[in-house]
LUMFI-92665 format. One line per field, with one value per residue (C-alpha): z, x, y; residue number from 1; residue in one letter. Coordinates in steps of 0.02 Angstrom, whole numbers, plus 50000, padded with zeros to 5 digits. Example, Ala and Ser with C-alpha at 12.3 -4.5 7.8 and 13.67 -1.06 7.14 Angstrom:
2
up c(50390, 50357)
east c(50615, 50684)
north c(49775, 49947)
resi c(1, 2)
resn c(A, S)
***
This chain:
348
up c(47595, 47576, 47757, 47698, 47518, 47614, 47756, 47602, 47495, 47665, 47593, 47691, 47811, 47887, 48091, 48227, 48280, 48114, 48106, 48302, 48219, 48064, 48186, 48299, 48152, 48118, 48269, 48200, 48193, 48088, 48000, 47963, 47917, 47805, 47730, 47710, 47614, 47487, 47449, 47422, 47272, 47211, 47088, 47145, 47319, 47278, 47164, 47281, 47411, 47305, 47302, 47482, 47520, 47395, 47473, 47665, 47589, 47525, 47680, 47678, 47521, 47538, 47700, 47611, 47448, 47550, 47654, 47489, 47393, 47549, 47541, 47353, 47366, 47489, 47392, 47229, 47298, 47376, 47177, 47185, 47344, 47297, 47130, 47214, 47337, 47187, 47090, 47235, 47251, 47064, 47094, 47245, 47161, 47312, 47262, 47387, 47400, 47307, 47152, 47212, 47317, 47172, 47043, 47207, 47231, 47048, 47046, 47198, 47163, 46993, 47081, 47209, 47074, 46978, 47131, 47185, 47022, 47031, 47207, 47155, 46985, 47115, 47193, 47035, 46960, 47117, 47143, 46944, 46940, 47128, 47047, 46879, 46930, 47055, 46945, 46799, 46906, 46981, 46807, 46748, 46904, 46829, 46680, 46586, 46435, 46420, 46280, 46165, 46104, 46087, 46242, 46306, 46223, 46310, 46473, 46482, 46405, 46565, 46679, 46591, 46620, 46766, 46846, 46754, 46836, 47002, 46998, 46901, 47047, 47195, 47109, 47088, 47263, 47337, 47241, 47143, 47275, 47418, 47281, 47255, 47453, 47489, 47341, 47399, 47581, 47578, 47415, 47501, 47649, 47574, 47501, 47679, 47754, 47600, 47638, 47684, 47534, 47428, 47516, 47552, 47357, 47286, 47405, 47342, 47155, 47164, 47207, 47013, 46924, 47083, 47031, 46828, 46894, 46982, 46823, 46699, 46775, 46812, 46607, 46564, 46642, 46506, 46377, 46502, 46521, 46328, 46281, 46394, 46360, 46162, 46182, 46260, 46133, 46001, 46087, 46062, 45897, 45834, 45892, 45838, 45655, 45671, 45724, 45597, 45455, 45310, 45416, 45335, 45497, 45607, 45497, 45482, 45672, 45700, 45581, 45642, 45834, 45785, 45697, 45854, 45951, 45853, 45856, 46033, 46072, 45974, 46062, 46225, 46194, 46131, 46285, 46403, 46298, 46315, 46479, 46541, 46431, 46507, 46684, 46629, 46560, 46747, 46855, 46729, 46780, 46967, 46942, 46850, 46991, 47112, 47006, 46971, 47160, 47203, 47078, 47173, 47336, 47283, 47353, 47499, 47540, 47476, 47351, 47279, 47105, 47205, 47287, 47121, 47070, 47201, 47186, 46983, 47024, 47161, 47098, 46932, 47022, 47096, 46916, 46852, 46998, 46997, 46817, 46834, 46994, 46909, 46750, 46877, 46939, 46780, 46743, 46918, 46898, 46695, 46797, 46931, 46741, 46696, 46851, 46842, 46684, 46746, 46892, 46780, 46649, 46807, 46979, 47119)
east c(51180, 51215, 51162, 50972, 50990, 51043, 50897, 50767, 50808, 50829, 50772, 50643, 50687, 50804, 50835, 50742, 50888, 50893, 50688, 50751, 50890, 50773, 50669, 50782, 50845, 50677, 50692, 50675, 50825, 50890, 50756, 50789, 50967, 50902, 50800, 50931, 51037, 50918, 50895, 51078, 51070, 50943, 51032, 50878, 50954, 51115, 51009, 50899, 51052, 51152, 50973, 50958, 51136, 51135, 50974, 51073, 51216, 51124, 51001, 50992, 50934, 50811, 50714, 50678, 50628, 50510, 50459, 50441, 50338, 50202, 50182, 50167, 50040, 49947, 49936, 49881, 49734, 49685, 49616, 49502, 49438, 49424, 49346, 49199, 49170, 49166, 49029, 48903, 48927, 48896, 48717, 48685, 48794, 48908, 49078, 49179, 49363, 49343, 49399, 49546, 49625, 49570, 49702, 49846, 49819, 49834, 49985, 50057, 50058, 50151, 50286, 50316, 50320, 50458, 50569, 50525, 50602, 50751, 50814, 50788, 50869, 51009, 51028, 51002, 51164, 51270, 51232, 51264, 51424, 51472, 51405, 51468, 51636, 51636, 51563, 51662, 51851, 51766, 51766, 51915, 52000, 51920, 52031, 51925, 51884, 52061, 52103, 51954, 51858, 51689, 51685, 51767, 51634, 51481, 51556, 51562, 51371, 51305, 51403, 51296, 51146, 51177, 51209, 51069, 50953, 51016, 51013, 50822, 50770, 50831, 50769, 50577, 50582, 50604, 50474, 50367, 50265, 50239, 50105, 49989, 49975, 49936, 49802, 49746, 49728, 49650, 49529, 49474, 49472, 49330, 49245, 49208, 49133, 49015, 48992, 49065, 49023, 49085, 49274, 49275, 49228, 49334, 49499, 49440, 49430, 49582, 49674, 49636, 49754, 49893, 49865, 49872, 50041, 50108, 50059, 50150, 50302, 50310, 50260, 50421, 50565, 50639, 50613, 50688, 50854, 50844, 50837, 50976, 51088, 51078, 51098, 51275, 51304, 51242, 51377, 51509, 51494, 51473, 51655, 51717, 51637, 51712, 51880, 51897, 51880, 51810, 51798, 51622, 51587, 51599, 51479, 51384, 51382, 51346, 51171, 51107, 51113, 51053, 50898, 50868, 50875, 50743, 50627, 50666, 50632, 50481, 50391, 50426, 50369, 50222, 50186, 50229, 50107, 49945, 49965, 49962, 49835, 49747, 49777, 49710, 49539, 49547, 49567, 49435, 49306, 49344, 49333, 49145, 49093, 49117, 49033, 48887, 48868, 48870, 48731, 48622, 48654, 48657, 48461, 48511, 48669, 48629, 48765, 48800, 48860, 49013, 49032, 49008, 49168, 49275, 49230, 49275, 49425, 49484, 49475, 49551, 49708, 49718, 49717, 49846, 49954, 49923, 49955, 50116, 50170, 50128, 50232, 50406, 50379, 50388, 50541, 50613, 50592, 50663, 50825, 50844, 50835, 51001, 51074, 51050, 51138, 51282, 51287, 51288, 51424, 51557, 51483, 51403)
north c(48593, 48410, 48377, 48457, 48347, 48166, 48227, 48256, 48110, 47998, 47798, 47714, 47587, 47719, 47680, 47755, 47852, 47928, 47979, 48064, 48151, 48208, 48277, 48378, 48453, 48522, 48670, 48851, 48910, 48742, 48760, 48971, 48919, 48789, 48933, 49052, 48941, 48884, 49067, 49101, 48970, 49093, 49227, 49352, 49334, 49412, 49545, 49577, 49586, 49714, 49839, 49831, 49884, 50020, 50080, 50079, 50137, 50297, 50294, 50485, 50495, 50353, 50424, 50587, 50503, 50399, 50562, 50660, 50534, 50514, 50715, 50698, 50572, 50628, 50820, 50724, 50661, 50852, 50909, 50761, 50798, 50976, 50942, 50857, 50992, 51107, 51007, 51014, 51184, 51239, 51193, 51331, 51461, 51469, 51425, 51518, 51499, 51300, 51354, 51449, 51299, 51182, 51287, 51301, 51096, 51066, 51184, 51120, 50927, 50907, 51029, 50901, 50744, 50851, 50886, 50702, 50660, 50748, 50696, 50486, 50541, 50614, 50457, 50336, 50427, 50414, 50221, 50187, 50255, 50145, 49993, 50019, 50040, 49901, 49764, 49800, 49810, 49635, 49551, 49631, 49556, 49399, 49419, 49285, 49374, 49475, 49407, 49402, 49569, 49448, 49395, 49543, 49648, 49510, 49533, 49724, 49730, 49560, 49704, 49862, 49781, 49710, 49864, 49952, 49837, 49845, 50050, 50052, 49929, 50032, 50185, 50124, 50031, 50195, 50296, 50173, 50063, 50205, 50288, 50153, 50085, 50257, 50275, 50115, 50135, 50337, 50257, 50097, 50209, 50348, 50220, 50122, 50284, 50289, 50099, 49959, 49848, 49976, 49975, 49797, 49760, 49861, 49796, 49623, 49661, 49707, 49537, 49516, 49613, 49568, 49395, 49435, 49508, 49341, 49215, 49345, 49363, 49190, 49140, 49290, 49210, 49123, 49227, 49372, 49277, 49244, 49426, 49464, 49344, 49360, 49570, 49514, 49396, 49539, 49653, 49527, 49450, 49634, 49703, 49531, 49572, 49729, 49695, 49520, 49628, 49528, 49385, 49285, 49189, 49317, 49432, 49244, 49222, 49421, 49433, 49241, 49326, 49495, 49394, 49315, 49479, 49536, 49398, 49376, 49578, 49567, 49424, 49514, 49649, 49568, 49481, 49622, 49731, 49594, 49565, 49745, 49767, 49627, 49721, 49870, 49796, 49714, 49883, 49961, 49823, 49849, 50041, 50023, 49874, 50008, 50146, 50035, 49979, 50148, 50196, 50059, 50132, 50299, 50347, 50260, 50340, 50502, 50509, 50686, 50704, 50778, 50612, 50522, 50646, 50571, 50418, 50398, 50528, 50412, 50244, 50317, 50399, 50200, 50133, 50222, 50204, 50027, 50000, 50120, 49998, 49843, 49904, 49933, 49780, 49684, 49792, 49743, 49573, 49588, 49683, 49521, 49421, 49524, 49493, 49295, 49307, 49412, 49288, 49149, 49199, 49286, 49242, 49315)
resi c(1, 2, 3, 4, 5, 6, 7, 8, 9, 10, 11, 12, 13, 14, 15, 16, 17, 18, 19, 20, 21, 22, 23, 24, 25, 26, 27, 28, 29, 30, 31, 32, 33, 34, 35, 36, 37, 38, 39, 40, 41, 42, 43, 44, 45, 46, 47, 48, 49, 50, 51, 52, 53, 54, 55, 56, 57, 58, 59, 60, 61, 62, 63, 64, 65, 66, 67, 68, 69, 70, 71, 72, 73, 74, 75, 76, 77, 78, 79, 80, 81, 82, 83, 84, 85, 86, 87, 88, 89, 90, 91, 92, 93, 94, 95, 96, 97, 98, 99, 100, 101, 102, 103, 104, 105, 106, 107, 108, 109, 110, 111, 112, 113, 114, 115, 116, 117, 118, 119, 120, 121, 122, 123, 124, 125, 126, 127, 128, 129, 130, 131, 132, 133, 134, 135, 136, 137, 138, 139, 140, 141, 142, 143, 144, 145, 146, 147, 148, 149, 150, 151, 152, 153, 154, 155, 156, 157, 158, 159, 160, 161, 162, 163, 164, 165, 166, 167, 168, 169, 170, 171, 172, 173, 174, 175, 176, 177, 178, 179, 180, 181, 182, 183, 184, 185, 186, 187, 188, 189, 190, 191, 192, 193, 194, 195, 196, 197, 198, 199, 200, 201, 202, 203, 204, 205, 206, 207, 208, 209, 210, 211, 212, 213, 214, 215, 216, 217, 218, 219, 220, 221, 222, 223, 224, 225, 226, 227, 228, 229, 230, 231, 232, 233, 234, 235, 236, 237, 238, 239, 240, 241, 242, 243, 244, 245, 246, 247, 248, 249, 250, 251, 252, 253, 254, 255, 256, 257, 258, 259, 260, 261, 262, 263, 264, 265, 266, 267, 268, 269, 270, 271, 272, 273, 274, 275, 276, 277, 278, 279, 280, 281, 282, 283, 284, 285, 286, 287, 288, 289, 290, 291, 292, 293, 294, 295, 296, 297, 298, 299, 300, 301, 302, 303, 304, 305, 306, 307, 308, 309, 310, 311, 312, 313, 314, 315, 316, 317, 318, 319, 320, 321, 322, 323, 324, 325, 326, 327, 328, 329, 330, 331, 332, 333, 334, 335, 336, 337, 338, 339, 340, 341, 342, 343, 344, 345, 346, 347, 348)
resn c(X, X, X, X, X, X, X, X, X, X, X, X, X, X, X, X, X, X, X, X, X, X, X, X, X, X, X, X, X, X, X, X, X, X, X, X, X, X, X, X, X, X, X, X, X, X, X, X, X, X, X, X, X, X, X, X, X, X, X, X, X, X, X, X, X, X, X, X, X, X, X, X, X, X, X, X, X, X, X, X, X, X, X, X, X, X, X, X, X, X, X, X, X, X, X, X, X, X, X, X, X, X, X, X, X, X, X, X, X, X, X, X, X, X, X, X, X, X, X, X, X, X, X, X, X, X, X, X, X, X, X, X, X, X, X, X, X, X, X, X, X, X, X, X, X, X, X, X, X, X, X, X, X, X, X, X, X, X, X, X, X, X, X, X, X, X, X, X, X, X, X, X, X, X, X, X, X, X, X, X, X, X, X, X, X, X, X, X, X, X, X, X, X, X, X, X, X, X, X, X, X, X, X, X, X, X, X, X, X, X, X, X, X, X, X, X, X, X, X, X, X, X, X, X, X, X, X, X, X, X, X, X, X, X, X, X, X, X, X, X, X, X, X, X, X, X, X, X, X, X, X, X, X, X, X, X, X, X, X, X, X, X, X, X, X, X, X, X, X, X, X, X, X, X, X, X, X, X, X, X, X, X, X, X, X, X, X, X, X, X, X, X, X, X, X, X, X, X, X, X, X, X, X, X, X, X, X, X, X, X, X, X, X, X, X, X, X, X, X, X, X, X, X, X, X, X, X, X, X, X, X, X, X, X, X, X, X, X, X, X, X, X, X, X, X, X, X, X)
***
């Protein structure tokens, strides 16, 4: 690392020898190691490090969660499908067999989302108590806050969440993304063999509320590591208060840190709530653009109100999954926060 430092804040009137050298360091492979090290100074490097080996380490259960949630998605999709075949039939009187394999789909997909949910509940158990266990005999090892309950207390609540944030991530990576690429691609897909403006329109309205997602994570970081670091300190300073009975500035220290917890809390949640909000009002626009081009073209693509079905029941399935993704990753990103302060306070 202080090779790349002296090589970016080189002086000028540096030698020629040294502009050669500057520039032979430059090849890919310098320039992937250069990379990789920046990234380790990164505390989301060793978060993002400790998900990924969880997720190898419990491969088995990861491939059939990932095999599980495509089938799931996939059958959720059928009732729409279904629904619209139903609609154009009601006006001719024959139904047929629709309605029957309209009730089995309906049946058949929330029965997959609840066994879904129990295998990645499965998994999210076995990898909290492995990380638990290992992170907390790590900082024990540490023996830095032996001999005080406060900080004693702070450390065991930085490992808590810590570990909390590593399971939830590893958990949602495996059965929170899959949904919404598949929505995206069989939606965008439909709606390009009604049209191609249609598909194309709606993939592009879209880059909205992905970009909404990027500038509110980014405006969040502080006020993440705030609220994480001051529920340790809350933890702390309230076995202290406990322990140092009658103690007045420990009770002092112990309501001044639970007042900032709240305001703290509060203005988070705050935030979190707008900009989802804001997200939502986003998707709903793209949904209607969609509805409304489709109401232009309708004489000239011969839209049936079964394919006006579809297209509401698709792009609505796409909403919610996008809102639900978007939401998990704002909680990811809030877990890599808890992690940076674990890192900070007992190392990576």
């Amino acid at each position: 690392m202080d090779r790349i430092n002296k090589y970016e804040n080189r002086e000028p009137g540096v030698s020629a020898m040294t502009h050669v050298q500057g520039r032979t360091k430059l090849r890919p492979k310098s320039v992937a190691n250069r990379l990789v090290q920046r990234w380790k100074l990164n505390p989301n490097y060793y978060f993002a490090r400790d998900v990924l080996r969880l997720i190898w380490g419990h491969k088995a259960f990861g491939v059939a969660i990932i095999i599980i949630t495509v089938i799931q998605e996939i059958v959720a999709l059928w009732p729409v499908s279904l629904l619209g075949q139903f609609v154009d039939r009601l006006s001719s009187g024959d139904i047929g067999n629709v309605v029957w394999l309209f009730l089995g789909a309906s049946i058949l997909s929330p029965t997959i989302v609840r066994g879904n949910v129990i295998l990645r509940h499965k998994m999210f158990y076995e990898t909290d108590y492995q990380k638990r266990v290992e992170m907390t005999l790590r900082v024990a090892e540490q023996g830095d806050s032996a001999s005080d309950a406060e900080q004693a207390g702070s450390a065991h609540t930085r490992v808590v969440n810590a570990v909390s944030g590593i399971t939830n991530a590893t958990y949602h990576v495996l059965g929170s993304f899959i949904p919404v690429i598949i929505k995206i691609a069989v939606v965008s897909g439909n709606l390009l063999t009604y049209n191609r403006m249609l598909g194309l329109a709606y993939l592009a309205s879209l880059s909205v509320p992905i970009l909404m997602t990027g500038v509110f994570n980014s405006k969040m970081q502080v006020l993440r590591d705030a609220q994480y670091e001051v529920i340790s300190e809350a933890s702390g300073s309230g076995i202290r208060a406990i322990s140092e009975k009658g103690s007045e500035t420990a009770c002092e220290h112990f309501l001044q840190i639970m007042r900032d917890r709240t305001v703290i809390l509060f203005n988070l949640l705050l935030k979190s709530q707008l900009f989802l909000h804001a997200r939502e009002v986003a998707l709903i626009g793209s949904q209607f653009l969609i509805i409304f081009m489709a109401l232009g073209l309708r004489e000239k693509l011969r839209l049936t109100p079964g394919d006006f079905t579809k297209i509401i029941g698709y792009t609505t399935q796409v909403a919610t999954a996008f809102i639900t993704t978007a939401s998990t990753l704002d909680a990811i990103i809030s877990y890599s926060r808890a992690y940076h302060v674990y890192a900070q306070a007992h190392g990576n």
